[in-house]
N, C-alpha and C positions, 0 to 999 in steps of 0.2 A: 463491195464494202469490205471485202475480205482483204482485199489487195493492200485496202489504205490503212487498215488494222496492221497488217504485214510490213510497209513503208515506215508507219509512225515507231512501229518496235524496234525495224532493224537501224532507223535514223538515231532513237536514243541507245541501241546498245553502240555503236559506231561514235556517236560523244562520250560514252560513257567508257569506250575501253581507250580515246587519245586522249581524255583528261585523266585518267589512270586510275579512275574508279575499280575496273573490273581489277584491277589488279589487285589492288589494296584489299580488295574482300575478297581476293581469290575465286573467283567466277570469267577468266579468262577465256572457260568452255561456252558461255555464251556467242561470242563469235565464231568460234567452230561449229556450232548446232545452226547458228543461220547460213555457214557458206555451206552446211550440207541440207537445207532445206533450200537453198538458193539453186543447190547443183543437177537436178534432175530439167528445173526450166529452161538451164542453160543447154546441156546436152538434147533436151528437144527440139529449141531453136536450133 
């Protein structure tokens, strides 16, 4: 359940920062907080 909580966040911050949402309100650090909650699964696999 947790994964698809995970999926559905990082799908809307990923529209939200190329229709240029994040930017306009200055929250660009939202993509950087997911590719470093992303980066420990990766170096696992």
């Amino acid at each position: 359940m947790l994964f698809v909580i995970y999926y559905i966040v990082a799908i809307a911050v990923l529209v939200l920062h190329f229709t240029g949402v994040l930017a306009r309100y200055n929250m660009e650090w939202l993509v950087l907080a997911l590719a470093v909650t992303v980066f420990p699964a990766v170096i696992y696999l």
